[in-house]
N, C-alpha and C positions, 0 to 999 in steps of 0.2 A: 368345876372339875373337867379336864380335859380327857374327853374320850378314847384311847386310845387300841388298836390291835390286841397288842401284847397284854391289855387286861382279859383278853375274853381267850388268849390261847390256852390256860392249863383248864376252865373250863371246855372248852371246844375240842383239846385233846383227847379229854379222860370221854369226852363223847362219842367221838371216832372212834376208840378202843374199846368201849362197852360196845356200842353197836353193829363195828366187826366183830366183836366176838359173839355175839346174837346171830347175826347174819350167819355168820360161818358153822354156827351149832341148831339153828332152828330146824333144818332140814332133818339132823338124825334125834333131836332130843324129842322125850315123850310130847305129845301132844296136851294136854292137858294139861293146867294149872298144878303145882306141887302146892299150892296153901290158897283157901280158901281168902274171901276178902275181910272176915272176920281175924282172920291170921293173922293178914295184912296188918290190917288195923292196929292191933296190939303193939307191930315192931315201931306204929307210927304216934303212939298213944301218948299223953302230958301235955303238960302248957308250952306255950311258945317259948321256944328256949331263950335268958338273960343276953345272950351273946351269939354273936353267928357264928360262920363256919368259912372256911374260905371258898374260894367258889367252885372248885377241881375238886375239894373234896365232900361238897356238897352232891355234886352227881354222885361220885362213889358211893355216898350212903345213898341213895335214891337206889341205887342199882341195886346195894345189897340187900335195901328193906322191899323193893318193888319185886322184884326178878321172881320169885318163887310164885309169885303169883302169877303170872304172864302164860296165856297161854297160847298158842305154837302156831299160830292162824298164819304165819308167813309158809308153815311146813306143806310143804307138794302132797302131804296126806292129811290135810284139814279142809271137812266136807262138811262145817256143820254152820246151819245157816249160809247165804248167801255172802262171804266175806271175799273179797280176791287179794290176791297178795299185791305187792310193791313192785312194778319194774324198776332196774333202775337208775334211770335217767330219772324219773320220776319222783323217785325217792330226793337224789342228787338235788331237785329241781325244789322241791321241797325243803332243803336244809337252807337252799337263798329265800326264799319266801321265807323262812322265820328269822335271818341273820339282815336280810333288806328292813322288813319289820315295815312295810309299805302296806296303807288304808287304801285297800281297792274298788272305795266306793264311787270315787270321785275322779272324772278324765282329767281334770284340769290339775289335780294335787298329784297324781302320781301317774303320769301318762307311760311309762316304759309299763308299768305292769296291766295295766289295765289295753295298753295296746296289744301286749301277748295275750291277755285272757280274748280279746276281741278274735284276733286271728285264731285261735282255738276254739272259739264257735264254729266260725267259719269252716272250721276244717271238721269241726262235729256233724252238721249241717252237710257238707257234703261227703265223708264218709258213710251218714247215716242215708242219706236221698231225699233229706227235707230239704221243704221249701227254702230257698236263700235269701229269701228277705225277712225269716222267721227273726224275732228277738231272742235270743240265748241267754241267760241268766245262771250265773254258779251260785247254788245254797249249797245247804248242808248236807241232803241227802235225799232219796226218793220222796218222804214223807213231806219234806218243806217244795219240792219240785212240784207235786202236784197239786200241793196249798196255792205257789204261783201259777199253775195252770189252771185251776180250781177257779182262783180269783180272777183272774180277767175271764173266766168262764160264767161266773156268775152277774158279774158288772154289764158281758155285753148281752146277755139272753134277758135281762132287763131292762137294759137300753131298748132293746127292739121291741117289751113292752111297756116303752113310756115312762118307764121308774130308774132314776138316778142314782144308784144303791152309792155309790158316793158323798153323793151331798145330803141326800133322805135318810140313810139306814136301811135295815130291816123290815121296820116297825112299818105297818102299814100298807107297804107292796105286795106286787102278784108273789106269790109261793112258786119256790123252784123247787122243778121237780128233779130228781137227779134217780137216775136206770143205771143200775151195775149188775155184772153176772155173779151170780151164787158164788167164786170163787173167787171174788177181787180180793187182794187181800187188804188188811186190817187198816191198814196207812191210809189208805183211799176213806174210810169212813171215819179216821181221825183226823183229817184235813177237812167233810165236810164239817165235823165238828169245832174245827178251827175257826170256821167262814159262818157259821151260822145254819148251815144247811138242814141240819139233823139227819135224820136216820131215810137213806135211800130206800128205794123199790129195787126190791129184788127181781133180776131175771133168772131163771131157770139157765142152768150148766148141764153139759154133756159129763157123760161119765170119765172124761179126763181132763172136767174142770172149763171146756169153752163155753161162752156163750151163745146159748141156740139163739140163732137168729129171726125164727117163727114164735119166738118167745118175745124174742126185744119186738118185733111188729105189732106183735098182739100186745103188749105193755106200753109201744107207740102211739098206736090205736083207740087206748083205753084211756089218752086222758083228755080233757078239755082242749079243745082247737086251741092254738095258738098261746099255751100256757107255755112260760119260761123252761127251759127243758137244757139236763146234759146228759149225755151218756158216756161214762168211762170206760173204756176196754181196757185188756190186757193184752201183757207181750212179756208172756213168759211166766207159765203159773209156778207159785213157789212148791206145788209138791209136782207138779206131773211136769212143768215144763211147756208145757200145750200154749197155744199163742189163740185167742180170740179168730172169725172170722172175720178179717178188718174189710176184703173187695165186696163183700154181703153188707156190715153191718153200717161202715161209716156213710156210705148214699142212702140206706136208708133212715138212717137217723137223720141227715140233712135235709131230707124229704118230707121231714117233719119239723124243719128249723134248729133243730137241737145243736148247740154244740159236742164235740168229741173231744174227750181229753185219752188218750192212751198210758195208762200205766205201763212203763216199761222198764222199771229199775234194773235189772239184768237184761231181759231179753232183748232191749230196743237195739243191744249190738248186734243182733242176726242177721241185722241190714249190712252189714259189714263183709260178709262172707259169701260167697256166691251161691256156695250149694245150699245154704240155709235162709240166706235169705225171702226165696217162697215164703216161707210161714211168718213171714209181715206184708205179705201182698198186698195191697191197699192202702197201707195206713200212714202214706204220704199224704192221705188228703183228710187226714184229722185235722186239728185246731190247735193242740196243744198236746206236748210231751213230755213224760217224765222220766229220768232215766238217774243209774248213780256211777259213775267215772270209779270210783274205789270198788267197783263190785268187778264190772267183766271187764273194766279197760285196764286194772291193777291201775291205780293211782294211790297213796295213802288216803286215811281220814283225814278229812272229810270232804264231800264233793261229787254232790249233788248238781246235775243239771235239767233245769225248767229253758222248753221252747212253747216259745207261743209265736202260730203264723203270722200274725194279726197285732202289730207292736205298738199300735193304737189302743187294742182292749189290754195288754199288761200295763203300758204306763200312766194309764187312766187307773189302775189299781195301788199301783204303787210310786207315782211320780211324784217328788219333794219339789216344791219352789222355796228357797226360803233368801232373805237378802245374804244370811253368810257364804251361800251355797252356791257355788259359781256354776252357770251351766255351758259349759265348754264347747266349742263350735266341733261339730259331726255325730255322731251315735247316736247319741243320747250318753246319760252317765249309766255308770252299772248301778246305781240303786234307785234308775228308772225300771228295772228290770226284776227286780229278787225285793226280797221283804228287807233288808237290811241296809243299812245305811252306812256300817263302818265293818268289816270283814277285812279278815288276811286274804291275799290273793292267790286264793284255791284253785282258778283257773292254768295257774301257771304250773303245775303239774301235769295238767290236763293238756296242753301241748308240748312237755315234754315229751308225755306217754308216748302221743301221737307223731312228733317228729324222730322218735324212735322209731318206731314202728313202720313208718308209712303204711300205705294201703295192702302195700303186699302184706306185710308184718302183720298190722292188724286182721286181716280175713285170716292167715294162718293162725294169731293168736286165738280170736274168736273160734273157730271149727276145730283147732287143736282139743281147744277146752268140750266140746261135744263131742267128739272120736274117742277122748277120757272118758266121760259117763258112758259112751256104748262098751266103751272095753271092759268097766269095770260091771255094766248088767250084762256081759257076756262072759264074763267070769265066774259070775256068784251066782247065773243061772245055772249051774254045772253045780251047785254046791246040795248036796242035799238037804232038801226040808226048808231049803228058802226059796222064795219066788220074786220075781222083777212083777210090780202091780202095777206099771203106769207103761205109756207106749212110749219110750226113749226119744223123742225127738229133737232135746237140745241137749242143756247142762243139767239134767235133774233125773236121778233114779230112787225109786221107792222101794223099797223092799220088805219082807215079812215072812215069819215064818209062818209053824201050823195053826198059830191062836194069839190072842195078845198077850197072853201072860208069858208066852218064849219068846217071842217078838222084844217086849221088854227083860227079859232076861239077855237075850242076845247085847240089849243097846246098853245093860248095865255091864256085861263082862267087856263090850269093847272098851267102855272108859277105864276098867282097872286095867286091862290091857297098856295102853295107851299108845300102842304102834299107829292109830288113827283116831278123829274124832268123827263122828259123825251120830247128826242130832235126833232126836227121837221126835213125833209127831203122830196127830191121826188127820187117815183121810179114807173117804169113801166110805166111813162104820166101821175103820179097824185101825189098832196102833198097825204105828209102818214104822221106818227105820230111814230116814231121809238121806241122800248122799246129792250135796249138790258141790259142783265143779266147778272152781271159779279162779285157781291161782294157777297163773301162768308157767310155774316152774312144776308143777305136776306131770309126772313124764311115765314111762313103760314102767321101771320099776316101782314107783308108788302106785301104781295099778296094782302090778302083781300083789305087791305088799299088803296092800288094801280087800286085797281078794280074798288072800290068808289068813288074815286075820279076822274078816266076816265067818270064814269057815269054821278057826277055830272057837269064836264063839256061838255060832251055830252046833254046834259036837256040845258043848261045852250047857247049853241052854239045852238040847233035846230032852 
């Protein structure tokens, strides 16, 4: 059968016309889901249907049985969890990466896409201040980023003690030791669980979530000379926002051989923005970064980027020879780099973002999104009976009223509200009320609106 255009336009139309109409309503419609996934389910429920459907009106149903469930994460007043909306170029960029249908694993099978993914390191790399000879790698998402950081972290801290965790395993070699602060989050200790690692040593955190550094030296300190060692930091705590002390901790971790891997799935864009950049001072001279493109850069799902300085220790982790598997004169291939071997090519949004934006763009975008969180804890601090409980200094504000049961009272009447979402959590020994800032269409008035509506479910909870 001959492929042709004109089969794929009344699917592709009825596409463009669902999804402007999403686009052009996400911004005023409630935030939250109008039917649960159980709902869902129901409208999706029986055997494989006898006979198909045509292809135009197969999206139509998708739309009509999916849509109610869909909740509003594109909207300039969705704060729950780290999610960032779409630019879009991006998005645009996005609809040819699924219509190319191009395997980005391979330089030699599909070099137009894997060329853009290449120049969109490049330009990750140096809009962020890392190293330029670092390897760059698009996964999935922070949690697979730091699996690849993770991995050539553990490969080369046993190379330097004489064990080949490649060709050996586990089984049998020096114990790595791997240092995180009290407040890394969750991903970092399911990625050691990925690798084998198990359950890290804990360092002692500041009360807005950094790692004390008289902690990490005394837990440097205390282990066997010259044992396998990593230490992860952060860049950008998910309840306070607060970024590790990288010009303190990463020489002294070195000092002890260790490698440094930085968690930074949102905050590693700080480096982007001049007045905010400070609060990554130092952490060009880590080892390895993880960071997520669909959180602060707005790229869609999914897209994840792993840098490692050292492109020696990742392709030693994950480098294929096989006789099918052509290896292509320059780079290396991309699935010398990232755990996978056949991927859409997710990078290519990722320099869309970016060739939108340029530098100017992006530092606006990046500080735009942190001017939002101050605006909106300089709001709700006016509000009575609620309080801002972290120190504001990127995209993350905390808030709580006089106890946890109004605290949770408040974060159940914002959801039947629905003029905004914003996710509930505890931190410090008390529920809080989390508001983190991440979509680039979020402007004055979704402030205001956001303030209002905190208020009246504060009134509403006292």
């Amino acid at each position: 059968m001959t492929v042709r255009g004109k089969d794929f336009d009344g699917a592709l139309d009825r596409a463009a016309h669902h999804a402007r109409a999403w686009l052009d309503g996400v911004g005023e419609r409630s935030v939250p889901p109008r039917a649960d996934a159980d709902t869902v389910g129901r409208t999706l429920a029986g055997p494989l249907p006898e006979r198909g459907l045509a292809p135009d009106a197969v999206v139509d149903e998708l739309v009509d049985r999916v849509e109610p469930g869909l909740m509003a994460i594109g909207s300039g007043r969705f704060f729950g969890w780290v999610m960032g909306g779409t630019l879009p170029a991006a998005l645009g960029a996005d609809w040819l990466v699924s219509a190319w249908d191009q395997n980005a694993g391979m330089r030699f099978a599909t070099p137009g896409v894997v060329a853009v993914e290449e120049a969109a390191g490049r330009w990750v790399l140096d809009a962020l201040g890392l190293p330029s000879g670092s390897d760059v790698g698009f996964v999935t998402g922070a949690t697979t980023a730091s699996f690849t950081g993770l991995a050539a972290a553990r490969g080369a801290v046993l190379a330097r003690a004489g064990w080949d965790v490649h060709d050996r395993g586990l089984t049998g070699g020096p114990a790595v030791r791997v240092l995180v602060g009290a407040e890394r989050h969750d991903s970092v200790d399911l990625a050691l669980r990925y690798l084998g690692l198990g359950v890290p040593t804990v360092v002692p955190a500041d009360d807005q979530g950094r790692l004390r550094t008289d902690a990490l030296a005394a837990a440097l300190a205390d282990g066997p000379a010259g044992a396998p060692t990593i230490v992860v930091l952060q860049a950008g705590n998910v309840h306070s926002g607060s970024f590790d002390p990288f010009a303190e901790a990463v020489p002294l971790a070195h000092d002890h051989g260790a490698w440094v891997h930085v968690d930074g799935a949102f905050g590693l864009w700080a480096a982007a923005a001049p007045e905010l950049a400070p609060l990554v001072r130092g952490f060009e001279a880590a080892d390895s970064w993880a960071t997520d493109a669909h959180k602060t850069l707005n790229v869609p799902y999914d897209c994840g980027v792993a840098v490692v300085a050292d492109p020696a220790a990742v392709r030693a982790a994950f480098g294929v020879h096989t006789a099918y598997l052509v290896d292509a004169p320059g780079p290396g291939n991309p699935y010398d780099k990232a755990p996978e071997l056949s991927r859409r090519a997710r990078g290519v949004p990722t320099w869309a973002a970016l060739r939108s934006l340029g530098r100017e763009g992006l530092a606006a975008l990046v500080g735009g999104l942190a001017r939002r969180a101050r605006g909106i804890a300089e709001g709700v601090a006016g509000i009575d009976g609620v309080r801002v409980v972290n120190d504001v200094v990127y995209t993350q504000v905390c808030l709580a009223l006089a106890d946890d049961a109004r605290t949770r009272a408040a974060g159940e009447r914002l959801v039947a509200d629905g003029e905004t979402w914003i996710s509930g959590s505890r931190w410090q020994g008390r529920d809080i009320l989390r508001v983190s800032v991440s979509n680039w269409s979020t402007d004055e008035d979704d402030v205001a609106r956001t303030v209002e509506a905190v208020r009246r479910a504060a009134h509403d909870a006292a």
